[in-house]
C-alpha positions in Angstrom: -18.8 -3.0 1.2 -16.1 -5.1 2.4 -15.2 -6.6 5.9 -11.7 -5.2 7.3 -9.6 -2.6 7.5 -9.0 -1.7 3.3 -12.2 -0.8 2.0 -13.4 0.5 -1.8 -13.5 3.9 -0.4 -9.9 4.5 0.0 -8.9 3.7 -3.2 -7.8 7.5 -3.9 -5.0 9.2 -4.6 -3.1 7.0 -6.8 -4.0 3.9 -5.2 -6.1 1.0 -6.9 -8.4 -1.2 -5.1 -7.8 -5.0 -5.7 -10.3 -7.2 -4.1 -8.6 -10.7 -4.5 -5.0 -10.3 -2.5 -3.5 -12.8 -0.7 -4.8 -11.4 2.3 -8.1 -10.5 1.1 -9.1 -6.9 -0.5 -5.9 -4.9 -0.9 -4.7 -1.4 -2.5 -2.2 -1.1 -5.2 0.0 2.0 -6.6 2.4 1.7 -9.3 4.4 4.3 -9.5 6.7 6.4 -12.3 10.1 4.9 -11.4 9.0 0.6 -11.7 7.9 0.6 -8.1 4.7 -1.1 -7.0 2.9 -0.4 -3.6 0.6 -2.6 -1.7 -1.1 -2.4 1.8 -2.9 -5.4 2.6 -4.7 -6.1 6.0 -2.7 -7.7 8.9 -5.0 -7.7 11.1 -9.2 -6.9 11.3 -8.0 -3.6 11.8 -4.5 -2.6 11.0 -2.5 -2.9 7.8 1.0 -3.0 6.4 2.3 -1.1 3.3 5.0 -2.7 1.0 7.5 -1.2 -1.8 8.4 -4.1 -4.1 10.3 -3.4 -7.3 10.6 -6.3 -10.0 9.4 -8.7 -6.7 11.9 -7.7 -3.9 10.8 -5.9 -0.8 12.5 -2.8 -0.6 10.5 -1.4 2.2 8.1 -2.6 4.4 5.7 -1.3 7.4 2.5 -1.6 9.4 0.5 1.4 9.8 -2.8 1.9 12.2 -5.3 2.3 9.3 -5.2 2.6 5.5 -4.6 6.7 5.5 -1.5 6.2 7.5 0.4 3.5 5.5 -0.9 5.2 1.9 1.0 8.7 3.2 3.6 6.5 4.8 4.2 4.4 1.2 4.1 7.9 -0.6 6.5 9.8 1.2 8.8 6.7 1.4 8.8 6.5 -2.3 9.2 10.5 -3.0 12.0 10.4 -0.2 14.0 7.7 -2.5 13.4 9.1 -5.6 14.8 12.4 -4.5 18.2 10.8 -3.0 18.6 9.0 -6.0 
């Protein structure tokens, strides 16, 4: 198991587990429309969720644990898909 807030265990629901971020262990989604997801660690225990598409931040956030920012990312990313 690893040390931190993003563990092995909450790699569900779309997202990947990546164990070699810049931060340390991190999740990924990529998602239908060319957008990627990540939430990496920003502290020992709270995290920050990112929206990147072709490497530019289109939304960022921190969130108080890993369930939080991955429903956070997800609804962000079905909210701008339906106002597109």
């Amino acid at each position: 198991m690893t040390a931190g807030p993003i563990q092995i265990s909450d790699a569900r629901d779309g997202w990947s587990f990546a164990p070699y971020g810049p931060t340390g262990p991190q999740l990924v989604r990529d998602y239908d429309d060319g957008l990627t997801g990540y939430i990496r660690a920003t502290t020992p225990v709270t995290v920050a969720w990112t929206i990147i598409n072709a490497d530019r931040i289109l939304r960022q956030a921190s969130a108080v644990d890993v369930a939080t920012a991955r429903a956070a990312a997800d609804t962000w990313v079905a909210r701008r898909g339906e106002a597109q």
